[in-house]
Backbone as XML, in Angstrom:
<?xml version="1.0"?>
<chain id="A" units="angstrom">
  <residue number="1" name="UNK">
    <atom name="N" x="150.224" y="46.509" z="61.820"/>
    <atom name="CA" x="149.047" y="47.264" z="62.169"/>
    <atom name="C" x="147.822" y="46.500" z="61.670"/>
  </residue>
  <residue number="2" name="UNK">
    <atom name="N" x="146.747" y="46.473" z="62.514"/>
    <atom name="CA" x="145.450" y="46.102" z="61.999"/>
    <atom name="C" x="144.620" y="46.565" z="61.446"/>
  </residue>
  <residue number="3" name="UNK">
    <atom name="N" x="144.024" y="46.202" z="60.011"/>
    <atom name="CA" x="143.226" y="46.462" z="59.473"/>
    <atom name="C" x="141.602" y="46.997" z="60.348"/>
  </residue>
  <residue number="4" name="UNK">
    <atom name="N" x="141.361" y="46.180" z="61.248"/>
    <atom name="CA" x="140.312" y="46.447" z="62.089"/>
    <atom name="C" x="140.276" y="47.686" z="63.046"/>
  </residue>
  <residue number="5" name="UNK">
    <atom name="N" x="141.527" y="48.124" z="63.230"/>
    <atom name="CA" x="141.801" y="49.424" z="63.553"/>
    <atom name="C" x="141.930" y="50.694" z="62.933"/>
  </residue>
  <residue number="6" name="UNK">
    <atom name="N" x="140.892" y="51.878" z="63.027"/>
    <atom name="CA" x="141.230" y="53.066" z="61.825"/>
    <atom name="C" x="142.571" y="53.483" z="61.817"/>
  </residue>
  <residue number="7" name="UNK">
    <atom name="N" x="142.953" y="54.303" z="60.585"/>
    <atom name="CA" x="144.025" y="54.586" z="60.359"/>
    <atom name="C" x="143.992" y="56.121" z="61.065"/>
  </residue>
  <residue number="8" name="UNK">
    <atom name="N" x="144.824" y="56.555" z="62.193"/>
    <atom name="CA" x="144.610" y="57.535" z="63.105"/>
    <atom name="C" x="146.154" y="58.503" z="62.648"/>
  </residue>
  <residue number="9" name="UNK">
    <atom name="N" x="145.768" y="59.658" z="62.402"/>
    <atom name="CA" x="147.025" y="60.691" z="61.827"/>
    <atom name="C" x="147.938" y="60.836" z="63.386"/>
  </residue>
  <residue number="10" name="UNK">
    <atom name="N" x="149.114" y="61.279" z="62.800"/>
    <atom name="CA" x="150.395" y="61.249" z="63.904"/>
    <atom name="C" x="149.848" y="62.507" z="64.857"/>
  </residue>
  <residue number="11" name="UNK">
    <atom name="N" x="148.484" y="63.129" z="64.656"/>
    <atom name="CA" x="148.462" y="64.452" z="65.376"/>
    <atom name="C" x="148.096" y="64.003" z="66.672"/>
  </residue>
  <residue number="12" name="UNK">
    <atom name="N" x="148.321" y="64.714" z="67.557"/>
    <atom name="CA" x="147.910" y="64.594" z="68.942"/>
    <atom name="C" x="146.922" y="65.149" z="69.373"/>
  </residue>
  <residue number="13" name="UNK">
    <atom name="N" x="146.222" y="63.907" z="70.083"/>
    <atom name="CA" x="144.472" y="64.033" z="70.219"/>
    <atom name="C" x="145.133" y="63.969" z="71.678"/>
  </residue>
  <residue number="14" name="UNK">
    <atom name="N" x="144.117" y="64.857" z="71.910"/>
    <atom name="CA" x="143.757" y="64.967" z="74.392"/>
    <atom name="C" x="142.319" y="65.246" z="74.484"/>
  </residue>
  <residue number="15" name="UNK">
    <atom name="N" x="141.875" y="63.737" z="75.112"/>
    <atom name="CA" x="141.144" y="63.463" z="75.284"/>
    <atom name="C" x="141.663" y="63.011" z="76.645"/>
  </residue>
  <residue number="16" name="UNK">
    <atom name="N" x="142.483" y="63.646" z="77.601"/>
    <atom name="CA" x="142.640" y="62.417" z="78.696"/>
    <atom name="C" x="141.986" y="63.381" z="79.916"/>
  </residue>
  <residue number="17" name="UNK">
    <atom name="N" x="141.460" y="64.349" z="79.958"/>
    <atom name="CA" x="140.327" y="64.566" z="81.245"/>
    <atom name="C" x="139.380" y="64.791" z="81.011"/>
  </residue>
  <residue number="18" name="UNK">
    <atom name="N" x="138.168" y="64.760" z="82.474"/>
    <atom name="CA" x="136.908" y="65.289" z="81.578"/>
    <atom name="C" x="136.459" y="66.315" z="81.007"/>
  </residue>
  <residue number="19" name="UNK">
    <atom name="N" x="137.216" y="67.601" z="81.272"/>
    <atom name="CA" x="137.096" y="68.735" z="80.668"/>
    <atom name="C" x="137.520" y="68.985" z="79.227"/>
  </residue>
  <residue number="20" name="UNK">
    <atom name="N" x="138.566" y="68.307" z="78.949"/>
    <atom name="CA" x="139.085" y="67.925" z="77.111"/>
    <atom name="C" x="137.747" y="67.042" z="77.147"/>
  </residue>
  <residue number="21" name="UNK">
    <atom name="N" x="137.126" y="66.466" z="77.197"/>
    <atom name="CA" x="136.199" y="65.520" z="76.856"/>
    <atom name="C" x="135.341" y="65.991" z="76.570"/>
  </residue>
  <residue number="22" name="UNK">
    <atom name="N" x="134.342" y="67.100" z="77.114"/>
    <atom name="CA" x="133.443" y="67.974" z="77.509"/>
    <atom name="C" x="133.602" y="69.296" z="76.836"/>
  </residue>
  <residue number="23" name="UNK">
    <atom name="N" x="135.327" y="69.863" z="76.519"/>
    <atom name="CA" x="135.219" y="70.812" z="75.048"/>
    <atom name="C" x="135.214" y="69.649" z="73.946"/>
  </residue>
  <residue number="24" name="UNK">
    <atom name="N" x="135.391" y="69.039" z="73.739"/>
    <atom name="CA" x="135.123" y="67.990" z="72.318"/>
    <atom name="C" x="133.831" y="68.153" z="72.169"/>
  </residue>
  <residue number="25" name="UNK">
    <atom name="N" x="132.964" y="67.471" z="73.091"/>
    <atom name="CA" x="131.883" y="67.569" z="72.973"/>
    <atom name="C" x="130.753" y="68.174" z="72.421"/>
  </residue>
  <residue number="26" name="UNK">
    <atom name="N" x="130.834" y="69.669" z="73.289"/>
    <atom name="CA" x="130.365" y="70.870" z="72.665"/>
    <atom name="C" x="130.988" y="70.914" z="71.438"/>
  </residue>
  <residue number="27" name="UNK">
    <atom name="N" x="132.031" y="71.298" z="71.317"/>
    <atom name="CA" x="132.453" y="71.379" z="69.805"/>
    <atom name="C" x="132.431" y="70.585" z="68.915"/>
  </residue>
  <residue number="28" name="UNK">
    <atom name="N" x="131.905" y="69.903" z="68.967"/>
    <atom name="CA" x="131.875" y="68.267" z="67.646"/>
    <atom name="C" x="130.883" y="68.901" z="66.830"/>
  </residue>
  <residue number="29" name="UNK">
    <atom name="N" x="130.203" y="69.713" z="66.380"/>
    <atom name="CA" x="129.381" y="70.345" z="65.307"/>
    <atom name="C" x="129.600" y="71.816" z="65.084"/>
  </residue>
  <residue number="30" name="UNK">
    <atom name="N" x="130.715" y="72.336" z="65.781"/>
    <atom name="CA" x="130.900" y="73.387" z="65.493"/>
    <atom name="C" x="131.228" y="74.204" z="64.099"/>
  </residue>
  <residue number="31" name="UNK">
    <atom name="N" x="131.208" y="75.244" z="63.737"/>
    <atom name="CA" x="130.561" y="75.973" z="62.639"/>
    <atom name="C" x="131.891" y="75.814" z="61.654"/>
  </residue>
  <residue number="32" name="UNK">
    <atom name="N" x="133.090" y="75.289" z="61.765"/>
    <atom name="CA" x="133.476" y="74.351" z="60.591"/>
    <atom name="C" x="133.462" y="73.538" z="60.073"/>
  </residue>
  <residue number="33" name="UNK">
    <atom name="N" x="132.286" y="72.653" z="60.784"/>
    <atom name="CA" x="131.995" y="71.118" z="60.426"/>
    <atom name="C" x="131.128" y="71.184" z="58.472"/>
  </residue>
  <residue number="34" name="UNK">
    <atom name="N" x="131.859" y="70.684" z="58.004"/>
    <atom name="CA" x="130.901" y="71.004" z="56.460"/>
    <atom name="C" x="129.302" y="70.869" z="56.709"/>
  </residue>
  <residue number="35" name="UNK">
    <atom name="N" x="128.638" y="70.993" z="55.768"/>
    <atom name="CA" x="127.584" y="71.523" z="56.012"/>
    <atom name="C" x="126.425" y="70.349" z="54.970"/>
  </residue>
  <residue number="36" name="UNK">
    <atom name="N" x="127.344" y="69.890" z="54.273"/>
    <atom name="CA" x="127.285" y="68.331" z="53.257"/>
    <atom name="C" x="127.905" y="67.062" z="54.146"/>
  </residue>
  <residue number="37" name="UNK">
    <atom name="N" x="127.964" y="65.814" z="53.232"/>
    <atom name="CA" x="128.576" y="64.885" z="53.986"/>
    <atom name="C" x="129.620" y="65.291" z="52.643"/>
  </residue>
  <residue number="38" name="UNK">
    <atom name="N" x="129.880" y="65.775" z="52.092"/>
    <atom name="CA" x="131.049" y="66.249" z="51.187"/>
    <atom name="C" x="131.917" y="67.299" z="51.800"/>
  </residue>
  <residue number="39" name="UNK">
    <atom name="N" x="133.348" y="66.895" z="52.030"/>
    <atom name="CA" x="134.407" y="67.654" z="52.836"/>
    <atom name="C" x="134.735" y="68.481" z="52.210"/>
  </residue>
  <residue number="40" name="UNK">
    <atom name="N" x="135.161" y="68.517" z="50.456"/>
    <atom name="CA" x="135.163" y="69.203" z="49.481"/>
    <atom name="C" x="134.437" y="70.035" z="48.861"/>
  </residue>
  <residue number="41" name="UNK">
    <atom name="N" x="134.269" y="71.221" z="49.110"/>
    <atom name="CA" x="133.013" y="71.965" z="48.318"/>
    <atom name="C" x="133.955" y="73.064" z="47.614"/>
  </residue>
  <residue number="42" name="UNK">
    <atom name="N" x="134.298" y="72.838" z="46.172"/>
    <atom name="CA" x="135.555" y="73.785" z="45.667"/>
    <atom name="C" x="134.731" y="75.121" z="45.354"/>
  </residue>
  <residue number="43" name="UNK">
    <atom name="N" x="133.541" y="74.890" z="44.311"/>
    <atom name="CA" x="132.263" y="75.359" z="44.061"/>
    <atom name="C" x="132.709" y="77.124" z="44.793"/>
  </residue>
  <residue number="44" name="UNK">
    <atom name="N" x="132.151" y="77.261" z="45.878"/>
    <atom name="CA" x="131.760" y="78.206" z="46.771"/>
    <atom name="C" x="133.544" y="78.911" z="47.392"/>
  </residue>
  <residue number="45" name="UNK">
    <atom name="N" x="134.493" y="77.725" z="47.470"/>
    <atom name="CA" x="135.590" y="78.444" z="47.604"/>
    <atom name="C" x="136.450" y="78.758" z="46.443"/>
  </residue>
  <residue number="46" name="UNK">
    <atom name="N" x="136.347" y="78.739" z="45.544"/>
    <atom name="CA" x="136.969" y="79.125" z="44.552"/>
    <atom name="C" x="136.337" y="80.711" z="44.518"/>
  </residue>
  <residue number="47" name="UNK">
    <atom name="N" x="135.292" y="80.658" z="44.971"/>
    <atom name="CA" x="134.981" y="82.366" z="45.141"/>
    <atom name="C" x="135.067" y="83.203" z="46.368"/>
  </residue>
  <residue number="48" name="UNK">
    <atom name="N" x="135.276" y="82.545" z="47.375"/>
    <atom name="CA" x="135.723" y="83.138" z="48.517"/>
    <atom name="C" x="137.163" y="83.195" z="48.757"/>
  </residue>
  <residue number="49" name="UNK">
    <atom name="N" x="137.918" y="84.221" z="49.036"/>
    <atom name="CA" x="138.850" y="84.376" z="48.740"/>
    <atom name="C" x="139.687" y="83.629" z="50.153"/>
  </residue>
  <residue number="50" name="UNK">
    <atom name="N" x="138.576" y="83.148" z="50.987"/>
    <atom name="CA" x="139.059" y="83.071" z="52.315"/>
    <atom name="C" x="139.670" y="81.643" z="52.569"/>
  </residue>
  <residue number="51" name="UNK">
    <atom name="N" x="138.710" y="80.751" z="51.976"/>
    <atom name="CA" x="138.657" y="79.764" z="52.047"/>
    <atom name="C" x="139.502" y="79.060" z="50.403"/>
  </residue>
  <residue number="52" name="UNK">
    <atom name="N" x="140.341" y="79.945" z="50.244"/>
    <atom name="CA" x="141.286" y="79.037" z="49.140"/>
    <atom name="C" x="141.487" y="77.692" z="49.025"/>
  </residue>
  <residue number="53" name="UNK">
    <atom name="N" x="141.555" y="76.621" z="49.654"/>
    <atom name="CA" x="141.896" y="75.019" z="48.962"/>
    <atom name="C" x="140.266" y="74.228" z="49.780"/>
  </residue>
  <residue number="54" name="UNK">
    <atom name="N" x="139.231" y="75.395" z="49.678"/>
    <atom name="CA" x="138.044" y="74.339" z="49.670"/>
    <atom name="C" x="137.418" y="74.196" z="51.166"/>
  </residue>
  <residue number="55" name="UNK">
    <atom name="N" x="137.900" y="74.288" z="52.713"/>
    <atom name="CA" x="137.909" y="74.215" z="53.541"/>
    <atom name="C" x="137.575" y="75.235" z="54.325"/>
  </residue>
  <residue number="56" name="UNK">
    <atom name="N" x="136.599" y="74.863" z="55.153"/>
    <atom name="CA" x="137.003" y="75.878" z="56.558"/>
    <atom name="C" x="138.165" y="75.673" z="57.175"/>
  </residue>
  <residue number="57" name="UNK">
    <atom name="N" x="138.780" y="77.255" z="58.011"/>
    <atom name="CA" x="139.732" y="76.761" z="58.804"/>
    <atom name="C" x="139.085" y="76.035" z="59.967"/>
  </residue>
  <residue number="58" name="UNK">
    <atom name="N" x="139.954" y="75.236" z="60.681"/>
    <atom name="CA" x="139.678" y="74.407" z="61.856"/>
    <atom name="C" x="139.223" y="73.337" z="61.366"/>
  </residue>
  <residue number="59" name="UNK">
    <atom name="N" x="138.659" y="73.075" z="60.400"/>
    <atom name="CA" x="138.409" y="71.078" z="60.131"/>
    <atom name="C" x="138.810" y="70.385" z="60.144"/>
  </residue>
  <residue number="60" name="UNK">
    <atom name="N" x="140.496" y="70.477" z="59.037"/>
    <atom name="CA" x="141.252" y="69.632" z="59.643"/>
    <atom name="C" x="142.029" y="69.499" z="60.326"/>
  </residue>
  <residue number="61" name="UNK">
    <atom name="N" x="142.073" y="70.260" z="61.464"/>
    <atom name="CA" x="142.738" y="70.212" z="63.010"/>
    <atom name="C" x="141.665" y="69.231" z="63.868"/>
  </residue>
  <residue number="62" name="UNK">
    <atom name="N" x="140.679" y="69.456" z="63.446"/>
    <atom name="CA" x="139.784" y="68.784" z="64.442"/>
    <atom name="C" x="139.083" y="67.267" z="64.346"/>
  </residue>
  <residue number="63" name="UNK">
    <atom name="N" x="139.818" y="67.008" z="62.856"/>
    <atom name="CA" x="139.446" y="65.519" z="62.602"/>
    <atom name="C" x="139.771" y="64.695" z="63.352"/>
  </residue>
  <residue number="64" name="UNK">
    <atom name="N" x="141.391" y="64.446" z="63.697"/>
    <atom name="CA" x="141.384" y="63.226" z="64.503"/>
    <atom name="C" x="141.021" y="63.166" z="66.042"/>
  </residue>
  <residue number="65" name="UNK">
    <atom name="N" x="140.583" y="64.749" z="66.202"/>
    <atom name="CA" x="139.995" y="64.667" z="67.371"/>
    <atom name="C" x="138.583" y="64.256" z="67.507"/>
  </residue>
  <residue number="66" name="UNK">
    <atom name="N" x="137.893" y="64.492" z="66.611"/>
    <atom name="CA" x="136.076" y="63.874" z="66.751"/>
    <atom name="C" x="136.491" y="62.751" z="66.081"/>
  </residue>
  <residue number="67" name="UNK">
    <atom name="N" x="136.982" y="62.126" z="65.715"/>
    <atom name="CA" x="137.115" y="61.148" z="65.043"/>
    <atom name="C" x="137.586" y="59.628" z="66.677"/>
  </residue>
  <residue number="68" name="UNK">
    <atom name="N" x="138.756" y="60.314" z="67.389"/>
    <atom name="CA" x="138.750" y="59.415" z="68.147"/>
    <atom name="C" x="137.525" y="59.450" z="69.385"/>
  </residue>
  <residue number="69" name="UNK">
    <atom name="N" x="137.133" y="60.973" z="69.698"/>
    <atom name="CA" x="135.803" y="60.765" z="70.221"/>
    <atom name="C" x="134.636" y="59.757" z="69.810"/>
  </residue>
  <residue number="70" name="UNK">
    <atom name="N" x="134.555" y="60.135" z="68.558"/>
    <atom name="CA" x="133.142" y="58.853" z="68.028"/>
    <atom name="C" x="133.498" y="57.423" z="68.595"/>
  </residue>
  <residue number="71" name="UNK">
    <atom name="N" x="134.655" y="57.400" z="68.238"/>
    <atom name="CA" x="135.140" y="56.169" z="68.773"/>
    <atom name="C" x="134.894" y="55.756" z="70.107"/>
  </residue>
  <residue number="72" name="UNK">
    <atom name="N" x="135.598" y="56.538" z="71.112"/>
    <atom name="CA" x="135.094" y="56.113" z="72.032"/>
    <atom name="C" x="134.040" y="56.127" z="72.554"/>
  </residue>
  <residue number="73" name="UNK">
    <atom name="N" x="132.758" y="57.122" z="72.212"/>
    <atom name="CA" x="131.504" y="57.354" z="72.646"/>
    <atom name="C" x="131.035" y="56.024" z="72.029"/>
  </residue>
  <residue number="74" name="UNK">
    <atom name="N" x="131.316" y="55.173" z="70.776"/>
    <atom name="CA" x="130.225" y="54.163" z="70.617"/>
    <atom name="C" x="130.378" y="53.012" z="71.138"/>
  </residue>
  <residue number="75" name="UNK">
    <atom name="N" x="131.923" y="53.218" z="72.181"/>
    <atom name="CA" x="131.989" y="52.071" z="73.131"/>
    <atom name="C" x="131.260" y="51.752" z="74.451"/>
  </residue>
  <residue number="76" name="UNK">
    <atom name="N" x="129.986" y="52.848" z="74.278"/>
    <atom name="CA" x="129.343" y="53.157" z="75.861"/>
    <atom name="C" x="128.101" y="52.685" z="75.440"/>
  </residue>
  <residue number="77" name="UNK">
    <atom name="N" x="127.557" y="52.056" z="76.446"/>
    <atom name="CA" x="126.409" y="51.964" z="76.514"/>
    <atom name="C" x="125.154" y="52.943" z="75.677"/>
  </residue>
  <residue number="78" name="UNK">
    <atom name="N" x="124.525" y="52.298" z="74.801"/>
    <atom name="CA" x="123.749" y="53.190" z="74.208"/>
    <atom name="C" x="122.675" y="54.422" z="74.682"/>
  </residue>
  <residue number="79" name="UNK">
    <atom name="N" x="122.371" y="53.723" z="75.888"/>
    <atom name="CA" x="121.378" y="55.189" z="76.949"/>
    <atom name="C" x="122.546" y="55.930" z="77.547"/>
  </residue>
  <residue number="80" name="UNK">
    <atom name="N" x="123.935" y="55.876" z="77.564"/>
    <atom name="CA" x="124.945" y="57.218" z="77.563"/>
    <atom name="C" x="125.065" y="57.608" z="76.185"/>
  </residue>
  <residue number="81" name="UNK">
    <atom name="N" x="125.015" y="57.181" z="75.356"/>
    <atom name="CA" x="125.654" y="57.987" z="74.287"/>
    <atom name="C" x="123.976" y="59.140" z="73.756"/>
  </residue>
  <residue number="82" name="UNK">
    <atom name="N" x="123.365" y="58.325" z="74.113"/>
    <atom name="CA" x="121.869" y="59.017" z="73.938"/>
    <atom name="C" x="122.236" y="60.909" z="74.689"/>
  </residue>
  <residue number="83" name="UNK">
    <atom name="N" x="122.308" y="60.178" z="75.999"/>
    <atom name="CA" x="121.955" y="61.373" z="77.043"/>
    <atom name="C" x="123.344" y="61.969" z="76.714"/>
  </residue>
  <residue number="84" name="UNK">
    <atom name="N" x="124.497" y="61.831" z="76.355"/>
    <atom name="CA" x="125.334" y="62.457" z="75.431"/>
    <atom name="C" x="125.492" y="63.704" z="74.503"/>
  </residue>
  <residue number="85" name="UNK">
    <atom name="N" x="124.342" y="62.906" z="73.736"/>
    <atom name="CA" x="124.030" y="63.800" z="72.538"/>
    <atom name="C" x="123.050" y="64.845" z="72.675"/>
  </residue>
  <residue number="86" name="UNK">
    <atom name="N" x="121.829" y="64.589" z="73.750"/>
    <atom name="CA" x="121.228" y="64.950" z="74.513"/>
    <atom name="C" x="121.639" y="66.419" z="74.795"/>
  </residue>
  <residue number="87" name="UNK">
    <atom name="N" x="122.563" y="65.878" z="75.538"/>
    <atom name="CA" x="122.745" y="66.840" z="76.747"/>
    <atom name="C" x="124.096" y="67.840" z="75.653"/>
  </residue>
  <residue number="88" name="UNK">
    <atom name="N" x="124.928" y="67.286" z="75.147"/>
    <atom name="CA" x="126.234" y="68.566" z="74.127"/>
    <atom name="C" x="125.958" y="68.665" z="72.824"/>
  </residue>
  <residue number="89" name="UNK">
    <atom name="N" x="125.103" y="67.946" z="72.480"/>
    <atom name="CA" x="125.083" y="68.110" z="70.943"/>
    <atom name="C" x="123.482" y="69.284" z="70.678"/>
  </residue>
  <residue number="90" name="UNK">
    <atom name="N" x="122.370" y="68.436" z="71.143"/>
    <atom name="CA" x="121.136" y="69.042" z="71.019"/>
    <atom name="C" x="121.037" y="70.187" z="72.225"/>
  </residue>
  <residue number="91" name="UNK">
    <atom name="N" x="121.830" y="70.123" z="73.544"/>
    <atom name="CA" x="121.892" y="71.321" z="74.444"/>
    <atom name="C" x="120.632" y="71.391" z="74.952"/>
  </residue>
  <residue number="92" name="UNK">
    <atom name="N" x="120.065" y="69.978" z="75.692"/>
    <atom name="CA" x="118.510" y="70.405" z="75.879"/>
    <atom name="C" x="118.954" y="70.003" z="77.482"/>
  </residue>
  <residue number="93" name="UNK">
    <atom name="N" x="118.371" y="71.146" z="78.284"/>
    <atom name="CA" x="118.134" y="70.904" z="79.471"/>
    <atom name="C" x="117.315" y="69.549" z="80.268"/>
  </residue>
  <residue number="94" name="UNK">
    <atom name="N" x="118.198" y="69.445" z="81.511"/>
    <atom name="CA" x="118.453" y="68.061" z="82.228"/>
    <atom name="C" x="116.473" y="67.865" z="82.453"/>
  </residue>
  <residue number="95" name="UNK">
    <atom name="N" x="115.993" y="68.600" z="82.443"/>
    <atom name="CA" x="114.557" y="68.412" z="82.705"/>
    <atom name="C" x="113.941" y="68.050" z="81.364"/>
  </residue>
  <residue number="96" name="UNK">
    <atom name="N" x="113.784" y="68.138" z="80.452"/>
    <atom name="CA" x="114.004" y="67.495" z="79.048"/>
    <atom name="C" x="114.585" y="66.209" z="78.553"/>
  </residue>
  <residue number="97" name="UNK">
    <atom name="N" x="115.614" y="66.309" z="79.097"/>
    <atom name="CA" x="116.384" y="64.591" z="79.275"/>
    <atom name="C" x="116.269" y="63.869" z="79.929"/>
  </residue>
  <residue number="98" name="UNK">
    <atom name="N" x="115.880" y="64.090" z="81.330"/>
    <atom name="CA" x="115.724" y="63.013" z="81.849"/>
    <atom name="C" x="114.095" y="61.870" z="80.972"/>
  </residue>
  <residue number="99" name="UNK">
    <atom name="N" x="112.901" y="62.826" z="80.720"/>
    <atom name="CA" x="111.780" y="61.778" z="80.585"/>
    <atom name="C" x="112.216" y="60.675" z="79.206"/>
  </residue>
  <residue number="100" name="UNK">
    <atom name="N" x="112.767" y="61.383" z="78.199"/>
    <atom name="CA" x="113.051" y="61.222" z="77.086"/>
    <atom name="C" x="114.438" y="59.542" z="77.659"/>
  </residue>
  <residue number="101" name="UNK">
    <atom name="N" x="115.282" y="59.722" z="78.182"/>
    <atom name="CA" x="116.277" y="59.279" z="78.623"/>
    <atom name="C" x="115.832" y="57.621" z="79.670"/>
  </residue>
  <residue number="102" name="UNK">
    <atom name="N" x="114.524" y="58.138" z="80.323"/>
    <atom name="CA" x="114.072" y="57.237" z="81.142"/>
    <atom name="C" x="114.103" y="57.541" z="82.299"/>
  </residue>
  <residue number="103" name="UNK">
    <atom name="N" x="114.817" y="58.362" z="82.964"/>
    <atom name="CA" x="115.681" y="57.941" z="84.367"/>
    <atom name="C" x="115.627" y="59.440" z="84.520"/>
  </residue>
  <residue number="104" name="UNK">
    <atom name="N" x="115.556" y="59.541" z="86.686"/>
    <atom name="CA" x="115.285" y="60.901" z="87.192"/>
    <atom name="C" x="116.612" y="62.186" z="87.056"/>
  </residue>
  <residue number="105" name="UNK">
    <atom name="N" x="116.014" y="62.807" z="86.912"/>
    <atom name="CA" x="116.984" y="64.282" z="86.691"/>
    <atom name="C" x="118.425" y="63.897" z="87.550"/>
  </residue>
  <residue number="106" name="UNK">
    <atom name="N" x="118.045" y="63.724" z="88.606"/>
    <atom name="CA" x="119.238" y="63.087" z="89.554"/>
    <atom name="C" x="120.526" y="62.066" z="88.581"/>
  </residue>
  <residue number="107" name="UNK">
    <atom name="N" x="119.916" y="61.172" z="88.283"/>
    <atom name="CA" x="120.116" y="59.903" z="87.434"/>
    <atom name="C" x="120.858" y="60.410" z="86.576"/>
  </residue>
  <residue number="108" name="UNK">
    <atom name="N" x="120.118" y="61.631" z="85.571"/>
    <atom name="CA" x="121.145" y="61.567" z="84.311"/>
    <atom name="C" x="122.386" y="62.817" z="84.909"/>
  </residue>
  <residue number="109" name="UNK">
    <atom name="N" x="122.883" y="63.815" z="86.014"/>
    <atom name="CA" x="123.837" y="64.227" z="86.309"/>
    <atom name="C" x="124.662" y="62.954" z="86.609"/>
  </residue>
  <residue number="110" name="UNK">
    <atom name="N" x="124.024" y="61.887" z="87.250"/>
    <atom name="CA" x="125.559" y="61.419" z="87.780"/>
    <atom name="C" x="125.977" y="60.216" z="86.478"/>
  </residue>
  <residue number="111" name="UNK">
    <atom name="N" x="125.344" y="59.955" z="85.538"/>
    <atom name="CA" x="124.854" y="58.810" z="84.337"/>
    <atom name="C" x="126.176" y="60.022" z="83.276"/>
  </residue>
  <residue number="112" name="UNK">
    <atom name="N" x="126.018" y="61.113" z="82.748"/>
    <atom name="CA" x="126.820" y="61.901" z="82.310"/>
    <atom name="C" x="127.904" y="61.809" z="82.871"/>
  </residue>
  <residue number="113" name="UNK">
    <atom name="N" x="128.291" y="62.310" z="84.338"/>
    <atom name="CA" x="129.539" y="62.062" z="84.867"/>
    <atom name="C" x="130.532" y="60.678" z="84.830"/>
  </residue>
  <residue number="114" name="UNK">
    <atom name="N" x="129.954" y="59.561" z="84.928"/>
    <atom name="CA" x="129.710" y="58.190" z="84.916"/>
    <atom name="C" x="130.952" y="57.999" z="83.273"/>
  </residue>
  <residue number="115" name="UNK">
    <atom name="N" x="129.619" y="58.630" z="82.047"/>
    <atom name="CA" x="129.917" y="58.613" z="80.839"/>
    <atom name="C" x="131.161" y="59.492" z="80.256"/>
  </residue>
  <residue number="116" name="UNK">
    <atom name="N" x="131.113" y="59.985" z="80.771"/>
    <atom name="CA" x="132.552" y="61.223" z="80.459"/>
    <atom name="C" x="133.768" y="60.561" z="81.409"/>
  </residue>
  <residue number="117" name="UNK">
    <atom name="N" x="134.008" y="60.312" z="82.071"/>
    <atom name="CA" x="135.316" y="59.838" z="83.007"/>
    <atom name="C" x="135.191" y="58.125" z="81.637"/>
  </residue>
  <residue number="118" name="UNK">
    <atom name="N" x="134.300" y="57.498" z="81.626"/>
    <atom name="CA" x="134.534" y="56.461" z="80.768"/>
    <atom name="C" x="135.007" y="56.633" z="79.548"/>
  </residue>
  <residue number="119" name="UNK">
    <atom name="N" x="134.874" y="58.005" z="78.576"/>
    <atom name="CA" x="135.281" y="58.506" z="77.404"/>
    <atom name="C" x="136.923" y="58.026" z="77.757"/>
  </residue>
  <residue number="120" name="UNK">
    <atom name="N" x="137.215" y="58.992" z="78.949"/>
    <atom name="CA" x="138.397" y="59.419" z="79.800"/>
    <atom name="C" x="139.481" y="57.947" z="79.912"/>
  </residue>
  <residue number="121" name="UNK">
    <atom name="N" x="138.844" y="57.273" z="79.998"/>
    <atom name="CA" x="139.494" y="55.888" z="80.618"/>
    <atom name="C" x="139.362" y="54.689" z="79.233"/>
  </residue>
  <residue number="122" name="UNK">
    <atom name="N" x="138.501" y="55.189" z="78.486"/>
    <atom name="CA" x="138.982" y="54.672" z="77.192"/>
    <atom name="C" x="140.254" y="54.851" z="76.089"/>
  </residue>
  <residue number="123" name="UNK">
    <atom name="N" x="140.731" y="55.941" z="76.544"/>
    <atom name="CA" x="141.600" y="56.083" z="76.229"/>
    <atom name="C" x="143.030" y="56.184" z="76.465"/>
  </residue>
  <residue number="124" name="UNK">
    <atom name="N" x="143.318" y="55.183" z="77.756"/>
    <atom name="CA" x="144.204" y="54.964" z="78.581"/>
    <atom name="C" x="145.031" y="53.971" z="77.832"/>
  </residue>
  <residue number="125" name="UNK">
    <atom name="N" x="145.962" y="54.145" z="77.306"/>
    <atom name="CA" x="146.926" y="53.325" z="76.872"/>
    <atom name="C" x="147.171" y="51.750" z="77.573"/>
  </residue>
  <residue number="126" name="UNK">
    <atom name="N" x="147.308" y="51.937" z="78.949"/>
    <atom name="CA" x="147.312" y="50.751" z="79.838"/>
    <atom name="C" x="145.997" y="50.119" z="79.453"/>
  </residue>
  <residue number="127" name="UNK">
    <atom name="N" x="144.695" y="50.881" z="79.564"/>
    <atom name="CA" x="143.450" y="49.712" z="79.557"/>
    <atom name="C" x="143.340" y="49.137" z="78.034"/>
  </residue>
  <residue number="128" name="UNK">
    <atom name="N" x="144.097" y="49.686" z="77.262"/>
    <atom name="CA" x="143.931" y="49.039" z="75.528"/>
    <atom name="C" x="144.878" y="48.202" z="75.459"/>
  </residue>
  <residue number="129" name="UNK">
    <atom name="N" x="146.125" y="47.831" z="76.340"/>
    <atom name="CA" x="147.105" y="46.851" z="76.394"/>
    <atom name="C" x="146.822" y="45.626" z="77.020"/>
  </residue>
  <residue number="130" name="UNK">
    <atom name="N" x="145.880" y="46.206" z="77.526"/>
    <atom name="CA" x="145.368" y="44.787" z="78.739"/>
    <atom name="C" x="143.963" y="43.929" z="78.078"/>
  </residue>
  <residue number="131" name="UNK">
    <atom name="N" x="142.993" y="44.737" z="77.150"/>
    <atom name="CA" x="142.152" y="43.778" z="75.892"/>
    <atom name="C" x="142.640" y="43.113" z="75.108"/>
  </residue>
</chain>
């Protein structure tokens, strides 16, 4: 195994259409994401009775899934990963993105579509055998 490659858990990530691509998306900041760049906050769960070993539920189910997302999003062109973040993370309407983005309203529907099937195809076993 290569060092230059992250170390990726045995869980199974689906990322292989655009709709798994597109719930990742939206959900990549969702309301278990810690709230620190510290994963550990014992502090606050040692008093919640809910959160016993420190964690929200759902975080670490969802690591190696945003985890191989980042990945592939920083293999795209930087004005997709923009209109990306744009468009699932900040949730700002296509009339908002496009001036900011450069390019006509038209432009960034099919520039998104474009970018999401590429998430899609990055992660094709065949196209990582053939680099």
């Amino acid at each position: 195994m290569s060092l230059d490659r992250p170390l990726m858990s045995k869980m199974w990530v689906s990322l292989d259409t655009p709709a798994e691509v597109i719930r990742s998306l939206v959900t990549y900041t969702d309301w278990w994401q810690p709230s620190t760049s510290s994963v550990l906050q014992v502090g606050p769960a040692r008093r919640d009775k809910r959160y016993t070993d420190g964690l929200a539920p759902g975080l670490l189910g969802s690591l190696d899934e945003r985890a191989e997302l980042c990945r592939r999003v920083q293999q795209l062109a930087a004005r997709d990963r923009l209109l990306l973040f744009l468009w699932y993370i900040r949730q700002l309407p296509v009339d908002e993105i496009a001036p900011i983005v450069k390019i006509s309203r038209r432009q960034c529907f099919r520039r998104r579509a474009s970018a999401i099937r590429a998430i899609v195809k990055l992660g094709d076993p065949e196209r990582e055998e053939a680099a």
